[in-house]
Structures are given as structure tokens and as C-alpha cells.
PLY file of the C-alpha trace (Angstrom):
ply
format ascii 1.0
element vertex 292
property float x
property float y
property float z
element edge 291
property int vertex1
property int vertex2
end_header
-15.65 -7.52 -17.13
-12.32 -5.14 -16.91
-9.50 -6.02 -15.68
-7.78 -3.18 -13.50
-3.86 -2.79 -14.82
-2.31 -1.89 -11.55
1.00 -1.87 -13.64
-0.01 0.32 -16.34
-1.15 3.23 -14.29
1.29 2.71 -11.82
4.12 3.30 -15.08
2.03 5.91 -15.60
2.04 7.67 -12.33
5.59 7.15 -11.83
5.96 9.29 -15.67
3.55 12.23 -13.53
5.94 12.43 -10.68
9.28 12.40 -12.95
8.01 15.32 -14.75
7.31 17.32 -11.94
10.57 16.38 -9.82
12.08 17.54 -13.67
10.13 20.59 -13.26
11.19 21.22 -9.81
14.58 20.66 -9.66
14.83 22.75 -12.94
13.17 25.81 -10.74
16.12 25.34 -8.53
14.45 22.81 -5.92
15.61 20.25 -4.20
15.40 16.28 -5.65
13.15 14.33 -3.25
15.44 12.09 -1.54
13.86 8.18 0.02
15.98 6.35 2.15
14.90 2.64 3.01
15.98 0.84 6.29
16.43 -3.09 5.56
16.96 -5.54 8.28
18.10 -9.27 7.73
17.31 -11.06 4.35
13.54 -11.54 3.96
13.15 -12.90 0.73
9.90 -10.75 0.20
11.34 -7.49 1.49
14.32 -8.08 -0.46
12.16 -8.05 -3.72
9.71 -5.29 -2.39
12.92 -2.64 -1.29
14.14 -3.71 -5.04
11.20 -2.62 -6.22
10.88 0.73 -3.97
15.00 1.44 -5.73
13.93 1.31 -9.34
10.84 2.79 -8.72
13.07 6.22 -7.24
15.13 5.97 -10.37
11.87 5.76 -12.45
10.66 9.08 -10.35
14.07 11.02 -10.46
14.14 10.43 -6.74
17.21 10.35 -4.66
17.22 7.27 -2.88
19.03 5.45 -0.11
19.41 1.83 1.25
20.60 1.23 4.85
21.09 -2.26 5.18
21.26 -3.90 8.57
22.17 -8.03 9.65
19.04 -9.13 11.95
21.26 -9.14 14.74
20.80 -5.89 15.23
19.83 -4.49 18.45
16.45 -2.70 19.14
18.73 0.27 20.27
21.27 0.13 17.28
18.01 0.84 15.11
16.38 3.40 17.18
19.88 5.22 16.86
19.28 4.88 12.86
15.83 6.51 13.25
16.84 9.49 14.36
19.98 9.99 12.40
17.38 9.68 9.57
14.94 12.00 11.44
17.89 14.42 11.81
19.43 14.10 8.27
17.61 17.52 6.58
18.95 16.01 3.27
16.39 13.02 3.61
12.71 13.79 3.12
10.84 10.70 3.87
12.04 6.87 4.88
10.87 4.12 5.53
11.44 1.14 7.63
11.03 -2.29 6.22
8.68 -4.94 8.00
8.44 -7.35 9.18
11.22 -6.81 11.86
13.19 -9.38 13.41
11.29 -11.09 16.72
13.29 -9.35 19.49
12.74 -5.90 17.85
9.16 -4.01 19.00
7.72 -2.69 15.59
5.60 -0.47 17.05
8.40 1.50 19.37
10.44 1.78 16.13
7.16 2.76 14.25
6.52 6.10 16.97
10.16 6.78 16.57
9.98 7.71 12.97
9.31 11.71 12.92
5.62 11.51 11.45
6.80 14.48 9.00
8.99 11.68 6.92
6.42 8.99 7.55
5.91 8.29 4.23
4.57 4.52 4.73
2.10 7.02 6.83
2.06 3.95 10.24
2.88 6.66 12.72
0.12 7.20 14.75
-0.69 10.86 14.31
-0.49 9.89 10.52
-3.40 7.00 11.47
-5.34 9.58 13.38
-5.04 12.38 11.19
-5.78 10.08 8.28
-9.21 9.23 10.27
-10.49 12.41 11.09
-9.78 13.71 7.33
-6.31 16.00 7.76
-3.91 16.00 5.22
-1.09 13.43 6.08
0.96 10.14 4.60
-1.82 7.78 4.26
-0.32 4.74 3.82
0.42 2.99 0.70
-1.86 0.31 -0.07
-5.23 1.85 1.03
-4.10 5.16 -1.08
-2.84 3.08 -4.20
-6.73 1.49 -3.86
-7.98 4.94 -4.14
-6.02 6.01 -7.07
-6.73 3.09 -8.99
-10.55 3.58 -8.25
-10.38 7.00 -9.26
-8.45 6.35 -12.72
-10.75 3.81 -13.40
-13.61 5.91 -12.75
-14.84 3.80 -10.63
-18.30 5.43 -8.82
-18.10 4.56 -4.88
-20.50 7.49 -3.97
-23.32 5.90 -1.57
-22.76 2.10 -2.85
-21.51 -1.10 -0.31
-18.23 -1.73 -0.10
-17.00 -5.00 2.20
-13.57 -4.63 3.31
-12.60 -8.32 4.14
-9.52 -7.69 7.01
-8.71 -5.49 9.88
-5.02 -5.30 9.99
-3.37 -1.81 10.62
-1.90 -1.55 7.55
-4.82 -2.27 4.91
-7.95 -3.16 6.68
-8.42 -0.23 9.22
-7.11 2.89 6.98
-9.32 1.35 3.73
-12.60 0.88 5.73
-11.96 4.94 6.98
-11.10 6.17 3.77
-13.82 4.56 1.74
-16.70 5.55 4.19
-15.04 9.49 4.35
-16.60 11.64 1.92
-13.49 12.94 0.01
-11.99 9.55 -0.54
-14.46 6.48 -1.14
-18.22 8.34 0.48
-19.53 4.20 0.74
-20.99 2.54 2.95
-18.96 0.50 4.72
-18.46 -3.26 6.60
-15.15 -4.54 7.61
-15.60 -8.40 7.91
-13.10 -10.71 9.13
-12.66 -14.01 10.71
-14.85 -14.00 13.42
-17.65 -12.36 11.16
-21.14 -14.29 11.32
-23.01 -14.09 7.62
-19.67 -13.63 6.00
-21.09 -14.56 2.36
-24.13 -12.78 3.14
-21.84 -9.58 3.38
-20.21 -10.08 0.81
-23.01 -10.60 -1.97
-24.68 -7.66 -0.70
-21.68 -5.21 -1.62
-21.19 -3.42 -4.69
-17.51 -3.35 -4.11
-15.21 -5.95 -1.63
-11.86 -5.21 -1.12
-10.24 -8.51 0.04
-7.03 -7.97 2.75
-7.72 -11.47 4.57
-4.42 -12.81 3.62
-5.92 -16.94 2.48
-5.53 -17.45 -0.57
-8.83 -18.08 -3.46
-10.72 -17.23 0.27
-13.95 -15.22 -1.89
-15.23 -17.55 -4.32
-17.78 -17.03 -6.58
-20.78 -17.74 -4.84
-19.94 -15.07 -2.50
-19.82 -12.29 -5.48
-23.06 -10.47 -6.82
-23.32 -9.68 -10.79
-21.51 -6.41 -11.49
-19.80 -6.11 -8.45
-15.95 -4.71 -7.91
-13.80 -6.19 -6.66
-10.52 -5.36 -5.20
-7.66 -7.86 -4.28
-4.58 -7.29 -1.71
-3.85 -10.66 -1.29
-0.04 -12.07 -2.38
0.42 -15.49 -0.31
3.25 -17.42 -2.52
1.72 -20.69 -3.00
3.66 -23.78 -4.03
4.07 -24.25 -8.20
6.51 -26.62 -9.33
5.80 -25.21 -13.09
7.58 -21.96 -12.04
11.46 -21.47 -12.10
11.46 -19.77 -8.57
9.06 -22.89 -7.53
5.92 -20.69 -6.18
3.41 -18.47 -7.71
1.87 -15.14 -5.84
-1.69 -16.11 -5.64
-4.34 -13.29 -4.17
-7.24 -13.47 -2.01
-9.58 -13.86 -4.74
-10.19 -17.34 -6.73
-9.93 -15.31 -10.31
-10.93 -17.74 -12.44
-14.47 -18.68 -11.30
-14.83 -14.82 -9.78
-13.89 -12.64 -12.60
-16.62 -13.73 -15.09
-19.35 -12.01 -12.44
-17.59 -8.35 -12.10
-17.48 -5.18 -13.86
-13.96 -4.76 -12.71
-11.49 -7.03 -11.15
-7.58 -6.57 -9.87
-5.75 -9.62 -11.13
-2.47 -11.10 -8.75
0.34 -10.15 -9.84
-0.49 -6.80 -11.66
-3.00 -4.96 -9.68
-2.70 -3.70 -6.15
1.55 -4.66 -5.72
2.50 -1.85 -8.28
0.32 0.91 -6.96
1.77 0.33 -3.02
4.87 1.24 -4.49
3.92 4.11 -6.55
2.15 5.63 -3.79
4.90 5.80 -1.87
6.64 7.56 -4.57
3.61 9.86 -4.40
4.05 10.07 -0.57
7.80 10.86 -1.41
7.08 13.51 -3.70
4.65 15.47 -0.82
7.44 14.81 1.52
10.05 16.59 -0.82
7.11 19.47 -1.34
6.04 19.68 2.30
3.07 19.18 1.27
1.57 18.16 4.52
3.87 19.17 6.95
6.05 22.50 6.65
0 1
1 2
2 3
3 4
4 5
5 6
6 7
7 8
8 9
9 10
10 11
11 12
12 13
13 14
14 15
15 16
16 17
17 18
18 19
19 20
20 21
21 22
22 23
23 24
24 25
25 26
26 27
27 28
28 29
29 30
30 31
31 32
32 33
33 34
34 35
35 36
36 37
37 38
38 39
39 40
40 41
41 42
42 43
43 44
44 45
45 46
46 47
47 48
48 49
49 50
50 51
51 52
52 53
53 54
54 55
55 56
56 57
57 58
58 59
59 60
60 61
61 62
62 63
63 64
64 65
65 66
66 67
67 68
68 69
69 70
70 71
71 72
72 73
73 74
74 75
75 76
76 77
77 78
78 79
79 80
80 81
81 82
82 83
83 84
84 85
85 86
86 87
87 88
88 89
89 90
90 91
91 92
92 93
93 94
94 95
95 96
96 97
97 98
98 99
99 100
100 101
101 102
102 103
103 104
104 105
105 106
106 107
107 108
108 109
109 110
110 111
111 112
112 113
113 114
114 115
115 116
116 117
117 118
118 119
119 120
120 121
121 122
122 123
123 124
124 125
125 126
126 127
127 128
128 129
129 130
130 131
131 132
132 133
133 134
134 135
135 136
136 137
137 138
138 139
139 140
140 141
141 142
142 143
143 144
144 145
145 146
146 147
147 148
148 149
149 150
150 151
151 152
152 153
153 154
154 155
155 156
156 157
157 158
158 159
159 160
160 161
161 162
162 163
163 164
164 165
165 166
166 167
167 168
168 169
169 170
170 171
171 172
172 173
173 174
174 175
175 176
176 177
177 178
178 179
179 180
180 181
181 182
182 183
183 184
184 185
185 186
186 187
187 188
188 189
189 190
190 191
191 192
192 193
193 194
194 195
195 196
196 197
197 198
198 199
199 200
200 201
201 202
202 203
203 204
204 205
205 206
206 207
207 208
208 209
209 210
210 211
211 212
212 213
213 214
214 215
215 216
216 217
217 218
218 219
219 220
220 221
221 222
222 223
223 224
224 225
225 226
226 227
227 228
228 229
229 230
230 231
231 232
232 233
233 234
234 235
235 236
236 237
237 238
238 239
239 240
240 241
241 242
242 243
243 244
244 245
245 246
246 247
247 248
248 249
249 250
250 251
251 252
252 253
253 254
254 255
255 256
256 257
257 258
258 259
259 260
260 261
261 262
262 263
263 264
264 265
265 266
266 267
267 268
268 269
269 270
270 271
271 272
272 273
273 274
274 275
275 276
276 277
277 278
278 279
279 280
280 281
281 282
282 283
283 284
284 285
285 286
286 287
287 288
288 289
289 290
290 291
């Protein structure tokens, strides 16, 4: 059994990009510049847009933070957007969910121009993403990828399980691990209406687990060799810790790990590489990589 360092290669990574923004910038380029749109005091999103700030320092980014009460008005934020989608100085941003009740996500989400989509939620990012065009493919699903490939991981014709459908993980995972340029798998999304759900599951040489319930695949649900992949972060009560909770994943580690060939541990696997793909993200916003 291997353990997948999510932390190492995402350090590593993040030492790629720095080089190359050194490189560009030297050639008389422009710095990639990130701004990040924070609304109210979420005590995860205040940790994760942190995170996102050190990790543009790490990557010689630019970066900006836009901080908002969660007061604001739907409109006040909209107006924000397209500043942001006007500013020519800023080549990608991002803005941080969840939202507070009154605002409507998915109006602000369409309102971002998909050329600085770098979370890549916009929908022509989605759609392009599914038909195989170059685009922002959002963070999670394309730090999965990364660490599969570095890890040399062969998906080519085996059976992955993706347990989750949400926008942000399931959906873009199942697409990209059934396309042939990305994963080339065969693929079943499960979730929690699915009938035979171990079954599934101990059929597939790889699961990647988005179902958001903590120690929800157990052992008896994994087959000998298999990979497996874990998104989950729920905080679960720990009265051993200082902050008084531990992140705890999707995956019961302990029992699970001893029947893999490779396993993502929580905290250290999947969290760093969403980050460090949107510095990647960043970097082919700054390039116009995708877009021109």
C-alpha cells in the first residue's frame, strides 16, 4: 500500500509554476494576477482563501482579496463581477462559496466572464470540459488527475466508481475519467439513491469518494489492490485537538488502507492539489492558454 502525498506534489507543482512565471516575467511578460471575492466569515472559506494567498506568493502570482460583510446585496456583488471581468490587469478570480442564503450562486456563477473562470463552474467551462475543449476544469476533479498521473497511476480501460454527483466534484470527475485524454475508464457515478452500492464499489479498480459522510466506504466495500481516492473533509468533533475538531474524509482509513495499492489520506491528499490547480488554472489564465 502507498500512500498518495497530495502535499508533496502539490509543493512541488507550485516550484513548476514559480519557475515559469520567473521565466516569463523575465521575457518581459506580465505576472499572473488572482483576485479572490470573500463574503461573510465562513470559518472554512476563511482557511481555504488563506490557503489560495500563500499559495500565489508560493507561485509568484499577483494576488487580490476583495472582502465583502454577508450583508451584501445580490446586486452589490454582481457590480463586483464585472469590475473584475473589466479589470484587464486581473487574469482569473474567483468567487468564494458557499454564498450567503439570499444571494443566487448560480446567477453570480454565469456572471463571471468564463475567460477568468479559473474555478472553471461557468457553464460553457462545464460544457466545454464535457465534450473535450480546452477550458478551466475545475479544481478538484483536475488536482485528481494530476495526482493520478504523477503517481503513475494506469486508469486506461479499468472501473472507476465515482461515489457523488455534485457539480463541483462528482459530475466533472465521472466525464473526465471516462474521456480518453484524461482518465479513458469505465465509469459509474453512485450516490444515495444507488441500489447495490457495495456491489459497485468492490467491483472497481479505482473509487473516488465525493459523498460528503464521513468513514461512509468501509472495508468490506473495497477489493484487494484497488485505488482509492478521497474528497471528503467533514470536521468531526475531537476534544484531543486544540481547535476541538479533526477533518475526517469519506473513507474509514484505518480498516481501508491495508486492502489498496494506493490510498489519499485526510488531511494531505486531495485539499492541497484543489489549490494548486487553481494556481495551474491561474497560470493558463495569465498565458491565455485557453482563451485569447
Amino acid at each position: 500500500m502507498q500512500i498518495i502525498d497530495g502535499k508533496a506534489t502539490a509543493a512541488k507543482i507550485k516550484e513548476e509554476i514559480a519557475q515559469e512565471v520567473e521565466q516569463m516575467v523575465a521575457a518581459g511578460g506580465k505576472r499572473p494576477h488572482l483576485a479572490a471575492v470573500l463574503v461573510g466569515h465562513d470559518g472554512g472559506s476563511e482557511t481555504y482563501v488563506k490557503n489560495k494567498v500563500l499559495a500565489c506568493e508560493a507561485c509568484g502570482f499577483k494576488s487580490t482579496l476583495i472582502r465583502y460583510e454577508d450583508d451584501i446585496t445580490e446586486a452589490e456583488l454582481l457590480e463586483c463581477v464585472d469590475k473584475l471581468n473589466n479589470d484587464s490587469d486581473v487574469d482569473g478570480f474567483i468567487v468564494q462559496l458557499p454564498l450567503p442564503k439570499h444571494i443566487d450562486e448560480q446567477k453570480i456563477i454565469e456572471a463571471i466572464d468564463y475567460r477568468k473562470d479559473v474555478d472553471g463552474f461557468h457553464p460553457i467551462n462545464v460544457g466545454r470540459m464535457a465534450i473535450g475543449l480546452p477550458c478551466f476544469i475545475s479544481a478538484t476533479p483536475l488536482g485528481i488527475i494530476t495526482l493520478l498521473r504523477r503517481y503513475n497511476i494506469e486508469t486506461s480501460g479499468k472501473k472507476c466508481v465515482v461515489l457523488g454527483r455534485s457539480n463541483i466534484v462528482g459530475k466533472p470527475m465521472a466525464q473526465l475519467m471516462m474521456q480518453k485524454e484524461y482518465g479513458d475508464a469505465t465509469v459509474t457515478v453512485c450516490h444515495s439513491r444507488s441500489k447495490n452500492l457495495k456491489e459497485e464499489c468492490r467491483e472497481a479498480d479505482i473509487i473516488i469518494a465525493a459523498i460528503g459522510r464521513p468513514n461512509f466506504v468501509t472495508a468490506d466495500m473495497v477489493k484487494e489492490g484497488a485505488v482509492i481516492v478521497d474528497v471528503g473533509t467533514t470536521r468531526v468533533p475531537d476534544t484531543t485537538r486544540k481547535n476541538g475538531y479533526r477533518l475526517n474524509g469519506d473513507v474509514d482509513f484505518e480498516h481501508v488502507a491495508p486492502h489498496c495499492s494506493f490510498i489519499t489520506p485526510v488531511p494531505g491528499g486531495v485539499g492541497p492539489m484543489t489549490i494548486c490547480s487553481l494556481m495551474k488554472n491561474t497560470l493558463a489564465a495569465g498565458k491565455k492558454e485557453y482563451y485569447k
